[in-house]
C-alpha positions as CSV (number, residue, x, y, z in Angstrom):
1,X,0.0,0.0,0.0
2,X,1.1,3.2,-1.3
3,X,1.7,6.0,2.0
4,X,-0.3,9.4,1.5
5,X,1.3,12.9,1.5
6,X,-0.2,15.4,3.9
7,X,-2.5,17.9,2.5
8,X,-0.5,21.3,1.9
9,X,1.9,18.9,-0.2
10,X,-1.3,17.9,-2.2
11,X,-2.4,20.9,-2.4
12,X,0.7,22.4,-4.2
13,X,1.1,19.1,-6.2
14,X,-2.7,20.0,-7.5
15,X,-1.1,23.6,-8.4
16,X,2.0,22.4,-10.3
17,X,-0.5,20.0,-12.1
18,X,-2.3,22.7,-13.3
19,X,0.5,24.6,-14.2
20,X,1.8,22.1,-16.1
21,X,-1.0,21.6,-17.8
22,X,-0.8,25.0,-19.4
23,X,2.7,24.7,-19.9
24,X,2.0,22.0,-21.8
25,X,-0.1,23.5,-23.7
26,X,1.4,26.6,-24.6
27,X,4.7,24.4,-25.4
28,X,2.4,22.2,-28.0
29,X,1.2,25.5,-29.8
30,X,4.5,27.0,-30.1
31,X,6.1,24.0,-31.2
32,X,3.3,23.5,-33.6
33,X,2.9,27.0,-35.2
34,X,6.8,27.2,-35.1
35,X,7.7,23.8,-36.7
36,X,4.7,23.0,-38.6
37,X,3.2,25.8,-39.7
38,X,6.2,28.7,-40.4
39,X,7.8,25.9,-42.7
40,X,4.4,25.5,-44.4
41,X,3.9,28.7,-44.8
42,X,7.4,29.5,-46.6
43,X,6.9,26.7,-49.1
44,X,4.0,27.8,-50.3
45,X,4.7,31.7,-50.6
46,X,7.9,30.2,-52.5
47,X,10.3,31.7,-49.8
48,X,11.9,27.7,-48.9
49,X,13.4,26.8,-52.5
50,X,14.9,23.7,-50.9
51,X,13.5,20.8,-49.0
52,X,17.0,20.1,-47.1
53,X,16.3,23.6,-45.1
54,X,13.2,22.0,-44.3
55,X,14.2,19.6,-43.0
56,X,17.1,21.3,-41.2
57,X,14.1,22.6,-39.1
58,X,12.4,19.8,-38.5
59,X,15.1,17.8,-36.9
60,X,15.1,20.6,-34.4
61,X,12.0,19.3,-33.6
62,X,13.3,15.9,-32.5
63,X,14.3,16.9,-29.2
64,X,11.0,18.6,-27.9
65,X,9.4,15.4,-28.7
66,X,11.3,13.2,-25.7
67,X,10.8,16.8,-23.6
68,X,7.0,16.8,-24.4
69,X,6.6,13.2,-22.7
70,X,8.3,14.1,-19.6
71,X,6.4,17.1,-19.2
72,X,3.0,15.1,-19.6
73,X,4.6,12.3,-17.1
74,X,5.6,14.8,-14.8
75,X,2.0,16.3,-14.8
76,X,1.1,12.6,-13.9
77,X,3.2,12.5,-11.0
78,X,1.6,15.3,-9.9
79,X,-1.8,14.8,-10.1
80,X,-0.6,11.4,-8.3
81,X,1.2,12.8,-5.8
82,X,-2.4,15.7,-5.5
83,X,-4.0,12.5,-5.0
84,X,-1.9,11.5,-2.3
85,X,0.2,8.7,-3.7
86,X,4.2,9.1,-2.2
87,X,6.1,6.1,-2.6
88,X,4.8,3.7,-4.8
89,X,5.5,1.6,-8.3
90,X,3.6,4.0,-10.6
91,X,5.7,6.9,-8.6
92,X,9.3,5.1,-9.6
93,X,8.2,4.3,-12.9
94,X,6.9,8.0,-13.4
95,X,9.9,9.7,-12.2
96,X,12.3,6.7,-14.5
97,X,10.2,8.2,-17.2
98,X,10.8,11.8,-16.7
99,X,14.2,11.1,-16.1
100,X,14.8,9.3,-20.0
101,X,12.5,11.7,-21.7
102,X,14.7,14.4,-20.2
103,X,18.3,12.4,-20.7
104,X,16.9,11.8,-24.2
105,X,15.9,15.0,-25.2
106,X,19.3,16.7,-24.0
107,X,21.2,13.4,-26.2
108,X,19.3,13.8,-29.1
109,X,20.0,18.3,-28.8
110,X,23.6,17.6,-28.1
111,X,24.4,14.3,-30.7
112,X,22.3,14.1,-33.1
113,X,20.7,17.5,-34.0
114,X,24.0,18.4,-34.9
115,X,25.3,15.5,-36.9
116,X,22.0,15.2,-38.7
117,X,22.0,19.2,-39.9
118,X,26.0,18.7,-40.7
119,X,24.9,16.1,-42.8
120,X,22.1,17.5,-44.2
121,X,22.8,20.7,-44.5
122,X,26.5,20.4,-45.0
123,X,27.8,23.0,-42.3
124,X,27.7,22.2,-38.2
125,X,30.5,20.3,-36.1
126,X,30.2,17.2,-34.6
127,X,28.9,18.0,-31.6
128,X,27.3,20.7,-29.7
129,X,28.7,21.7,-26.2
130,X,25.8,23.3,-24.5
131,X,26.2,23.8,-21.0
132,X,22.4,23.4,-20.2
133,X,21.9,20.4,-22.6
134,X,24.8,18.5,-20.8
135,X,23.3,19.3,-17.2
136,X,19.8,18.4,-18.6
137,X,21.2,15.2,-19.7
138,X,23.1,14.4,-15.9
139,X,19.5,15.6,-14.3
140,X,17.8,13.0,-16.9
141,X,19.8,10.2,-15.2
142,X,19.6,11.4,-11.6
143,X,15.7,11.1,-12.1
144,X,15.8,8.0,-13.7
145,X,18.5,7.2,-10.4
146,X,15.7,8.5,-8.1
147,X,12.8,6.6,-9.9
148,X,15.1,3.2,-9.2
149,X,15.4,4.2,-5.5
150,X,11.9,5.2,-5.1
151,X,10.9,2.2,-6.5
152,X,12.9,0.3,-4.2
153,X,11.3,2.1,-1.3
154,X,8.3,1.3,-1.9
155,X,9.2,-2.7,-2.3
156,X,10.8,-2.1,1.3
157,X,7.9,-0.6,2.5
158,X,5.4,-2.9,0.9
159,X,7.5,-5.8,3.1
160,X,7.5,-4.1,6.4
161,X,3.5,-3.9,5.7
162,X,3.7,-7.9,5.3
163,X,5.2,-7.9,8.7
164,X,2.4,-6.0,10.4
């Protein structure tokens, strides 16, 4: 059985769902009128006279995708943790999963954006050292760390229920 979190904690986590929520979104129209829609429009005024630029923009798109599912798991972990869950399975595997849509989105930004517009494109380096892309990548796998040890509290805590 899953222990409950007192009711100013529920409280806030009802908040941060909500605000999340909008994030959300706001993040989902951006991305789509920004992505979707601006490249659209260029190609049919005539403005983009080459697919490649195209899709120079839409591998920068590749990122927000593993960003957007940890958002939308973190807004289940708090509307989970509003409802009073604290340590429990769906809580580790929650947080594991905020954690690899995070450490995925900052690999894919670093790695792979780069690479895929220098070959693409033909211009870009191998890699790009962003500071906040290589800390969001180390906080992806100290969530996914967190989610493990959670998870493992809960087992423990699920046992010392057995005893009682």
């Amino acid at each position: 059985m899953a222990s409950r979190s007192s009711p100013p904690v529920q409280a806030i986590a009802r908040q941060m769902r909500r605000t999340s929520t909008a994030a959300i979104a706001v993040l989902l129209v951006f991305l789509f009128s920004f992505y979707i829609g601006l490249p659209l429009h260029q190609w049919r005024s005539g403005q983009l006279h080459d697919w490649r630029h195209l899709g120079g923009v839409w591998i920068q798109l590749l990122p927000a995708i593993p960003y957007v599912y940890a958002l939308v798991t973190a807004r289940r972990v708090f509307a989970g943790i509003g409802q009073g869950e604290t340590f429990s399975a769906t809580l580790a595997r929650r947080l594991f999963g905020i954690g690899g849509g995070v450490f995925l989105g900052a690999t894919l930004n670093v790695v792979f954006v780069t690479n895929a517009q220098r070959w693409l494109l033909g211009e870009g380096s191998y890699l790009y050292f962003d500071l906040s892309g290589i800390v969001l990548g180390i906080v992806g796998v100290l969530l996914m760390l967190l989610g493990r040890f959670v998870d493992h509290a809960a087992r423990m805590q699920a046992e010392l229920e057995d005893f009682i």
